[in-house]
C-alpha positions, 0 to 999 in steps of 0.5 A: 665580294672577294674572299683572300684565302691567303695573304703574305704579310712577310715583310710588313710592317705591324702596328700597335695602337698608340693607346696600347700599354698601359695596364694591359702588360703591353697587350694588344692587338697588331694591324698590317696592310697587304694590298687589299687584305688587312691582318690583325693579330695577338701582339703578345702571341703572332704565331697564333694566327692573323684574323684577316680582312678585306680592306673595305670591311676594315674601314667599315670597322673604324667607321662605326666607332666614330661620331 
């Protein structure tokens, strides 16, 4: 496996979940996509930081939560 030490998500596009809002004060989570690298972060805080993904390890992610 290769491990990104960094990816540039300048210029991206984040996006929320359509299911976001709500209850939660319009918090959530963000997804944008770099190449082969997935970043999630804090919708409310993005300066705190983007965990970051291998683009097959996101997909395995979305797999395991449907039938």
């Amino acid at each position: 496996m290769k491990v990104v030490s960094t990816v540039d998500f300048s210029g991206v596009e984040w996006r929320k979940s359509s299911r976001s809002g709500g209850g939660n004060n319009g918090s959530c989570v963000e997804v944008a996509f770099a190449g082969g690298a997935v970043g999630v972060r804090d919708s409310k805080n993005p300066e705190a930081g983007t965990l970051l993904f291998a683009a097959v390890q996101w997909e395995f992610f979305l797999r395991s939560f449907r039938p």
